[in-house]
C-alpha positions in Angstrom: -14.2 15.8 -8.3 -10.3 16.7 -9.5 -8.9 13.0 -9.9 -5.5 12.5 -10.8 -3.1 9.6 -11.1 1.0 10.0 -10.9 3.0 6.8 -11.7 6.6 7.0 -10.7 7.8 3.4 -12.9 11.6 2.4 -12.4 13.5 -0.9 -13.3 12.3 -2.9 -9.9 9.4 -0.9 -8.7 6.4 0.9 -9.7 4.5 3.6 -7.4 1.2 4.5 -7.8 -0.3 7.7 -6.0 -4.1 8.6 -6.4 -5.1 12.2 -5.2 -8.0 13.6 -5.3 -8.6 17.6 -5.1 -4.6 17.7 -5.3 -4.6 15.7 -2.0 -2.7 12.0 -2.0 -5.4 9.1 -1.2 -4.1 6.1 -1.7 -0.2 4.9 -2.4 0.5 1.5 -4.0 3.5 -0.2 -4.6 4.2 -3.2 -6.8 8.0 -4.5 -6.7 8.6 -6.5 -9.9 10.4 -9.0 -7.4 7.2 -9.7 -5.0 6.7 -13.4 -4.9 2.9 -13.7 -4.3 -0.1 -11.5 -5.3 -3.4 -11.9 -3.9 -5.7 -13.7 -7.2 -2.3 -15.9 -8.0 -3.5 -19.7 -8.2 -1.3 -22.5 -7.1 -1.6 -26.3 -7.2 -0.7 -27.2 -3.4 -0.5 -29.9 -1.1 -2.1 -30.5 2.3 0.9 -30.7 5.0 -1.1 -31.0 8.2 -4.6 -30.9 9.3 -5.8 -29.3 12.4 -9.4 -30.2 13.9 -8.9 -27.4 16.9 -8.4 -24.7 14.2 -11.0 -26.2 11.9 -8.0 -25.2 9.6 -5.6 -26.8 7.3 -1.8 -25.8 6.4 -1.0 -25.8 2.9 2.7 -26.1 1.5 2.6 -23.4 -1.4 6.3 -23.0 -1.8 6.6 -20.4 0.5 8.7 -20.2 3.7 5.8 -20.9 5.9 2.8 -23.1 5.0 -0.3 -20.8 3.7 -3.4 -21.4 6.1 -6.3 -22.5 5.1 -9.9 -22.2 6.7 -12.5 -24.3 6.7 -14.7 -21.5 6.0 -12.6 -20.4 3.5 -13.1 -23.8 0.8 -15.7 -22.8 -1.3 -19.2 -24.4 -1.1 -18.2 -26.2 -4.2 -15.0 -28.1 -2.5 -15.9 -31.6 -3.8 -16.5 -30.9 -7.1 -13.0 -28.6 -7.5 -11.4 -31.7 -6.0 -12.6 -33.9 -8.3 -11.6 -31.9 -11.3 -8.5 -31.8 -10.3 -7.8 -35.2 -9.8 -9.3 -35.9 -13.1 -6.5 -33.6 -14.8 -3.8 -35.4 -12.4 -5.3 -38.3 -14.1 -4.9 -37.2 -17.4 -8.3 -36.9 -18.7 -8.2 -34.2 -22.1 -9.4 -30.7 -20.4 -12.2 -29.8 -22.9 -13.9 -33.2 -22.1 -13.0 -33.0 -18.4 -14.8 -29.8 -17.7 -17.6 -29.6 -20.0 -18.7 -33.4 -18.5 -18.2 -32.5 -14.7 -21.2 -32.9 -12.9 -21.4 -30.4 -9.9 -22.4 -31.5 -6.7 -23.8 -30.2 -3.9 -22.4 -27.5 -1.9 -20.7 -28.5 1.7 -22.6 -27.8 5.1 -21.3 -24.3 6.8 -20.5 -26.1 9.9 -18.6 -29.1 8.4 -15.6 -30.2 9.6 -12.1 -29.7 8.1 -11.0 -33.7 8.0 -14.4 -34.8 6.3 -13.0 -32.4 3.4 -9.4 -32.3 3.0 -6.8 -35.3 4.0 -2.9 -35.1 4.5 -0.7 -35.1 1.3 -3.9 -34.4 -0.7 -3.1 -32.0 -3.3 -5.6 -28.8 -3.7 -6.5 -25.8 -5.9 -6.5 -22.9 -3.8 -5.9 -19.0 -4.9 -3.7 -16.5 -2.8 -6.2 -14.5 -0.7 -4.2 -12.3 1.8 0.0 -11.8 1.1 2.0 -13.3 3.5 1.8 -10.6 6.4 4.7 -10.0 9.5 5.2 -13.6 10.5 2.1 -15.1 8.8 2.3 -17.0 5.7 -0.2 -16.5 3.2 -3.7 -16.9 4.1 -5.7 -18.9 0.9 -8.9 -19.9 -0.6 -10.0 -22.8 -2.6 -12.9 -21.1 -4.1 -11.1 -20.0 -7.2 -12.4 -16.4 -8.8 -11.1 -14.3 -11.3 -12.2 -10.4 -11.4 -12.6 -8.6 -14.6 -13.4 -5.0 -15.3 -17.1 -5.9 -15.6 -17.4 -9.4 -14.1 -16.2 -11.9 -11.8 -15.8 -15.4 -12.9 -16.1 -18.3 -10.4 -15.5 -22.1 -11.9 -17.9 -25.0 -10.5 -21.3 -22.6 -10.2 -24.1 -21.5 -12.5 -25.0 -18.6 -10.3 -25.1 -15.2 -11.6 -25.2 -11.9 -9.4 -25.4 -8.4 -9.7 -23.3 -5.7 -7.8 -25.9 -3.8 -5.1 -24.7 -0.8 -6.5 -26.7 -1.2 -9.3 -29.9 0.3 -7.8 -31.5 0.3 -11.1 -34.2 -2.2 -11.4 -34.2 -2.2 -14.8 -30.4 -1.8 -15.3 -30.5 -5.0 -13.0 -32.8 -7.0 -15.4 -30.7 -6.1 -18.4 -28.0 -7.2 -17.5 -29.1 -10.5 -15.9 -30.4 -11.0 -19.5 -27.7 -10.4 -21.8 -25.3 -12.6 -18.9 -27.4 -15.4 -19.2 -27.5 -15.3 -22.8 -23.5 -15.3 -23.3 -22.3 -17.3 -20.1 -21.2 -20.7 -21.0 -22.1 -23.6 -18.8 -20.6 -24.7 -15.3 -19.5 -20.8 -14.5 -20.7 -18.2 -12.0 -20.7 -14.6 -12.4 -20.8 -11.9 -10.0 -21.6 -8.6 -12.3 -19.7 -5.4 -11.0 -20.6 -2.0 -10.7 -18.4 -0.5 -13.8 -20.9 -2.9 -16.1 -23.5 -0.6 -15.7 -25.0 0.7 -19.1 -22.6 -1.7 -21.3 -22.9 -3.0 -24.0 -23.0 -6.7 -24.5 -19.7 -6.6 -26.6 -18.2 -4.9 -24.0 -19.3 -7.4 -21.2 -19.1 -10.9 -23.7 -15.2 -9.9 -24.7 -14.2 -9.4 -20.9 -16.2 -12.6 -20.2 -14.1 -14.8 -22.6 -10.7 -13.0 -21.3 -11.5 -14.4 -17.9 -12.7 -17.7 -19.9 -9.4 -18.4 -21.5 -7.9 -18.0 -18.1 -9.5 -20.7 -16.6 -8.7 -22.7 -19.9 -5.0 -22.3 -19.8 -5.1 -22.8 -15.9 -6.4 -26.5 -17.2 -3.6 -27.1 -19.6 -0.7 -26.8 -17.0 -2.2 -29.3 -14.6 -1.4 -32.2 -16.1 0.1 -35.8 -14.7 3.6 -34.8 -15.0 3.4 -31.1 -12.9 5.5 -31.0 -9.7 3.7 -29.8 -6.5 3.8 -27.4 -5.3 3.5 -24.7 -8.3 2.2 -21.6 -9.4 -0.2 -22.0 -12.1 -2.1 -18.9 -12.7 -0.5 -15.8 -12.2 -2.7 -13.0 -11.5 -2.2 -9.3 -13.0 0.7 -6.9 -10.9 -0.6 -5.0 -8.6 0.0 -1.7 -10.8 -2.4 -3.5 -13.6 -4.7 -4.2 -11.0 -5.1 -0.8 -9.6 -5.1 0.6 -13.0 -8.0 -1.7 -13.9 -10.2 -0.7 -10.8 -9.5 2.5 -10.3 -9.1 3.5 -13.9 -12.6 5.3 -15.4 -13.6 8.3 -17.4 -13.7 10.3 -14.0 -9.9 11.0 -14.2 -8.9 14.5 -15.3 -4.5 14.0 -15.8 -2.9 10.9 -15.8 1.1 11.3 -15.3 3.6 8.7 -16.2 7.3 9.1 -16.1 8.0 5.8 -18.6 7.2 6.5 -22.6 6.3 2.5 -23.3 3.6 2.6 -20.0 2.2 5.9 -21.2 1.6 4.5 -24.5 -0.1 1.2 -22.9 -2.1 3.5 -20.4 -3.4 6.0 -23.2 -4.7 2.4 -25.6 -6.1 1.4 -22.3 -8.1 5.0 -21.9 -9.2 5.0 -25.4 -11.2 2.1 -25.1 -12.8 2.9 -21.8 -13.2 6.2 -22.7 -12.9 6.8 -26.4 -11.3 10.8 -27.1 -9.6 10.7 -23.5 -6.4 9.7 -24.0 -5.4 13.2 -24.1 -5.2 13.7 -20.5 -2.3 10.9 -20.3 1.0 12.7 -20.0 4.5 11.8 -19.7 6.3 13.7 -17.3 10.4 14.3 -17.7 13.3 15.8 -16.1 13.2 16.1 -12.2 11.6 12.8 -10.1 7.7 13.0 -10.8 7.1 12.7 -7.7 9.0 16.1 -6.4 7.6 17.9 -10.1 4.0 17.0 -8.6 4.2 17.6 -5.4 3.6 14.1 -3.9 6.9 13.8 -2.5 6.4 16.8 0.0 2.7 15.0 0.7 4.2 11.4 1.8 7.2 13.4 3.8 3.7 15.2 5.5 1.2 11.8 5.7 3.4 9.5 7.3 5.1 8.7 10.5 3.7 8.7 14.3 2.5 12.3 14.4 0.1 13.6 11.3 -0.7 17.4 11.4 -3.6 18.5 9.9 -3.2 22.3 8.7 -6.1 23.7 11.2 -3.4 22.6 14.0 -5.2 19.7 15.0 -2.8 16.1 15.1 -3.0 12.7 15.1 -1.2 10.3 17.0 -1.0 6.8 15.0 0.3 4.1 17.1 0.8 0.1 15.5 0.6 -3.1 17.5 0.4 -6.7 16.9 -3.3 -7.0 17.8 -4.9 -3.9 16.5 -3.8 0.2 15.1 -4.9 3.3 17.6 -5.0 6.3 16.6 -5.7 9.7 19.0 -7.1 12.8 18.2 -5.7 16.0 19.6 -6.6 19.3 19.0 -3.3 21.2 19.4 -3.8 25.0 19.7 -6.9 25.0 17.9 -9.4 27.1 19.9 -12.0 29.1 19.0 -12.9 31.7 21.7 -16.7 32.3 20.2 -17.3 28.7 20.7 -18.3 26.6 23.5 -15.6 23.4 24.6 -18.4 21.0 22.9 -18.7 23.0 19.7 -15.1 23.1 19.3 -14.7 19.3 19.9 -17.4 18.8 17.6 -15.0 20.7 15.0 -11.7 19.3 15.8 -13.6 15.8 15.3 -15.0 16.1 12.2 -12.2 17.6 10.7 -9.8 14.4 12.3 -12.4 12.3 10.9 -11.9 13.0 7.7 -7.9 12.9 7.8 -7.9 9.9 9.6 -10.4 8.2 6.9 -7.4 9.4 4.0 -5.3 7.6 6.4 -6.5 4.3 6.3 -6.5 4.5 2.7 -3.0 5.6 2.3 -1.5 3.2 4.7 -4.0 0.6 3.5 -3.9 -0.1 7.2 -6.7 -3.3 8.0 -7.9 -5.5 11.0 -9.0 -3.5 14.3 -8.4 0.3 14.1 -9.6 2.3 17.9 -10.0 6.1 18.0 -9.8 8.2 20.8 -11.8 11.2 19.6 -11.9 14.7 22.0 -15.1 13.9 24.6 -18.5 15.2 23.5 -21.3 15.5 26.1 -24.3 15.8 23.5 -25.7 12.4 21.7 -26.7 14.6 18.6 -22.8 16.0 18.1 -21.4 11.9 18.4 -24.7 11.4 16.0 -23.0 13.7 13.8 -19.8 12.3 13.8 -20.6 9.2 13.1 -22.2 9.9 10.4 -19.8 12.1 8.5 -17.1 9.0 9.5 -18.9 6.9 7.2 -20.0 9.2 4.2 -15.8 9.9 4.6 -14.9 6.4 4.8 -17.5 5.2 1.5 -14.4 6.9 -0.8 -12.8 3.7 0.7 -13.0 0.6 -1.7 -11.9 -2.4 0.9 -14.7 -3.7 3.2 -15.2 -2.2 6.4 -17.4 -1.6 9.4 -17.8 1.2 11.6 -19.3 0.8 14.7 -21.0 4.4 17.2 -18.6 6.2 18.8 -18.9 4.5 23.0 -19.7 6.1 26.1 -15.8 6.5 25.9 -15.6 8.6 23.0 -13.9 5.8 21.3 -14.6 4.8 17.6 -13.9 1.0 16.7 -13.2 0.3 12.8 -12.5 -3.5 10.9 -10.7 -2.4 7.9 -10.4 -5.6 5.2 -6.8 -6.2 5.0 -5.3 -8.4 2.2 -1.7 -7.5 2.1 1.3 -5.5 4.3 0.6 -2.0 5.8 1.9 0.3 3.6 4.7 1.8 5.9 7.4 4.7 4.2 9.8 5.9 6.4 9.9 9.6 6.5 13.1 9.8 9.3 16.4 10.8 7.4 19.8 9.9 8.7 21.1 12.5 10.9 24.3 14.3 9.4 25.9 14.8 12.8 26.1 10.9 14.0 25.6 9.3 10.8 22.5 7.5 12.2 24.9 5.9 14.6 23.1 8.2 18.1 26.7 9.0 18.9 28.8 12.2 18.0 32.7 13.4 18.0 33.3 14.2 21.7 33.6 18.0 21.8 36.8 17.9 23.9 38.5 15.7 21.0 37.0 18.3 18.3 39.8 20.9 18.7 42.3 18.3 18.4 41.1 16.7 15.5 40.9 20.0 13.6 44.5 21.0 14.6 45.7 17.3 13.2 44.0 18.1 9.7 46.1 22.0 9.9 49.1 20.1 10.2 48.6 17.6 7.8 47.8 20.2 5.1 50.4 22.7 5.6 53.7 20.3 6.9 52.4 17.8 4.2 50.6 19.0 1.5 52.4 22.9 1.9 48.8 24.8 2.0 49.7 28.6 1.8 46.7 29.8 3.1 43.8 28.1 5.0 40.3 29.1 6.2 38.0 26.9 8.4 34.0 28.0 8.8 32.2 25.7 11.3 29.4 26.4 14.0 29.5 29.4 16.0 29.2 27.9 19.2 33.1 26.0 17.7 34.2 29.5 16.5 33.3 31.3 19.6 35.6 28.4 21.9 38.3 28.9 19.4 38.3 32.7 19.6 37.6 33.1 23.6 40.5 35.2 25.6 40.9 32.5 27.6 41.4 29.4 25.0 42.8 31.6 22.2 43.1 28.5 20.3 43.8 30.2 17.0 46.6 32.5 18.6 48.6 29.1 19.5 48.3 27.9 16.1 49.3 30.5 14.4 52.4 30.2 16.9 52.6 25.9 16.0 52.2 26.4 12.2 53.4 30.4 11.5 50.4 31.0 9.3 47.4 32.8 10.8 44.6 30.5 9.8 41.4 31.9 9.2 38.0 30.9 11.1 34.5 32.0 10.1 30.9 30.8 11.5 27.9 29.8 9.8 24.5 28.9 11.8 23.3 26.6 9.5 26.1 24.0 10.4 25.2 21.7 13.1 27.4 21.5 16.5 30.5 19.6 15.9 30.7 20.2 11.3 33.4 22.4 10.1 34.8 22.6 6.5 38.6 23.7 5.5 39.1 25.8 2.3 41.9 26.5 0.8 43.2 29.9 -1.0 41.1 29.2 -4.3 38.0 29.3 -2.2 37.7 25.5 -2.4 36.6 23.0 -0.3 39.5 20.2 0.8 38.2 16.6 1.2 39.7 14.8 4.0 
């Protein structure tokens, strides 16, 4: 597969677009500015407790309190807590960790007040960005992903992606994990470990290490509450470091300094690829490649697929729908249920781009065309998912319903990505309103005098709309006749179609425009 990554990196912003067989995926934006990033780690205090919700509300800084779930504490709860108060305490961090003594894990149907108490500070990690209304929803069971590993404080448990079908793969790498993992950590082993070597795997161990370490040197007796301690990578490092494999053939990057970072990057994942990172000048990268004109096409309420088909995308509070409709695609030599059967599978796989590039999560309904066979809603179920495995956030697809509809739960961890597509219209401004017509006429003639009583214009010539030109020019509102007998000049008047209704432009005898 053709895989190809442009990066558009200004002062404030940085834009990430992934396509795949020259078609945009996936679209990523990371502001510089952005306050919280899912993975940041903050040192927090419990506000208020809520036994209904089994729920507590955490003051993180932010504007709202961030929610926190029962479900959502970490087995290890206790023994988080109790490190932390130990550094509160002041206890020296190498002793304090290396002497913990983890307890046992809390029931799955405990309550929230035998945990957590009002005013009690916590450690707890940003797990979904604040979203609409919603502040940011949190987790106290602290993680931190590498390329090849996650680490999770307070466990000794070690597991290996299901990816890995490899039993002996699996084995390996159980081995060589348990031979450099230090005490009191858990690993979760990802896919990209696969075949690597143990330097490879015990140097992005002890990156992950160190940030655990330095997390325990800022929490000290003297550290105001609530604060950021940990800040995880930007999103654009993030991406970069999951998406980023010896599978990509170009790598375009508008910034010299990224480029350079991005190519020392490549050459150690992929040692004699660097080559295919290229820095792209001149013209916005993302007009010179194309993606531009693809975001302009992918967005908005209506998406038309090039077959004619098109999909309605509607957005509500509770849950996304989307509609398939098969325009004026018809094939005569086909019966109706062959040609649903087409139109569906090819809406399937536009609408499984579409929840990538929007990153749109929770409930997602789709209204395909009817189909009266079980093996034709077989079938398009089952292309549905083999589209929708590209897709690296959680989700589950359930059967298409006696219905014809298609229910989808999308994992989402941060804002829809929205872009708006609508530009401001050059008649009203973006205002909805326009010049009265009957007022047009005499705000044109006020200009004429202005330029020629005023500014002594010799010669004039107006070009506006021909629907303008033709009122101005009728035998029975020979407008141009009376002001040739108001201003004794004979003023010029031309048409152009490509002007809209009420635009007209004056020139003067140089053939240049006047500015009014």
């Amino acid at each position: 597969m053709n895989r190809e990554l442009i990066i558009n990196s200004e002062s404030n912003e940085v834009e990430i677009a992934l396509l795949e067989e020259n078609q945009l995926v996936e679209l990523h934006k990371d502001k510089t500015n952005s306050n919280f990033s899912v993975g940041d780690i903050y040192l927090g205090r419990v506000k208020k407790i809520m036994p209904g919700l089994n729920a507590a509300f955490v003051d993180v800084g932010y504007e709202r309190d961030a929610f926190l779930h029962y479900l959502d504490l970490g087995p290890q709860i206790h023994t988080s807590n109790k490190y932390t108060r130990t550094l509160l305490n002041g206890t020296e961090v190498e002793d304090a960790y290396q002497n913990i003594k983890i307890e046992g894990d809390i029931q799955k149907s405990g309550k929230i007040n035998s945990v957590l108490k009002p005013n009690q500070t916590v450690l707890i990690q940003i797990a979904k960005e604040p979203i609409s209304s919603k502040g940011p929803r949190i987790s106290s069971e602290i993680s931190f992903a590498g390329r090849y590993m996650v680490l999770m404080p307070f466990s000794d448990k070690i597991s290996i992606s299901q990816k890995i079908k490899s039993a002996e793969e699996r084995k390996r790498l159980k081995r060589l994990i348990t031979s450099i993992k230090p005490p009191n950590y858990g690993l979760i082993v990802r896919t990209m470990a696969e075949d690597r070597k143990v330097a490879e795997l015990d140097s992005d161990l002890r990156n992950l290490v160190s940030k655990w370490e330095s997390i325990q040197s800022k929490i000290t007796p003297k550290i105001k509450v609530p604060t950021k301690v940990h800040s995880e990578l930007d999103r654009t490092s993030t991406i970069l470091r999951d998406l980023l494999n010896e599978s990509f053939n170009s790598i375009k990057i508008n910034d010299g300094t990224v480029a350079q970072e991005i190519k020392n990057y490549v050459e150690k994942i992929a040692p004699g690829k660097s080559s295919i990172v290229s820095i792209v000048k001149g013209r916005p990268i993302f007009e010179q490649t194309g993606v531009a004109k693809q975001i302009k096409s992918s967005f908005g309420k209506i998406v038309t697929i090039k077959s004619g088909i098109y999909l309605i995308i509607e957005h509500t509070e509770a849950m996304h729908v989307i509609d398939v409709n098969s325009g004026h695609r018809v094939n005569k030599d086909k019966t109706q249920e062959e040609n649903a059967l087409q139109t569906n599978l090819e809406a399937a796989s536009e609408i499984a781009r579409q929840l990538r590039l929007r990153d749109m999560g929770g409930i997602i309904v789709i209204d395909f065309i009817d189909m009266n066979l079980p093996q034709n809603r077989r079938a398009l179920f089952s292309h549905l998912r083999d589209e929708m495995a590209k897709d690296r956030a959680k989700h589950t697809i359930l059967p298409p319903s006696k219905f014809g509809l298609v229910q989808i739960t999308r994992q989402r961890v941060r804002p829809e990505m929205n872009v708006e597509i609508q530009e401001q219209c050059p008649v009203c401004k973006g205002t909805g309103e326009v010049t009265p017509s009957a007022l047009l006429i005499d705000e044109i003639q006020n200009h004429l005098a202005y330029l020629i009583n005023e500014q002594n214009e010799k010669t004039l010539k107006i070009i506006m709309h021909p629907f303008t030109y033709a009122f101005i020019r009728s035998k029975f509102y020979h407008i141009q006749r009376r002001w040739y007998g108001m201003f004794k000049k004979w003023i010029t008047v031309e048409q152009d179609s490509s002007y809209h209704l009420v635009e007209y432009h004056i020139f003067n005898q140089n053939e240049e425009e006047i500015k009014l």
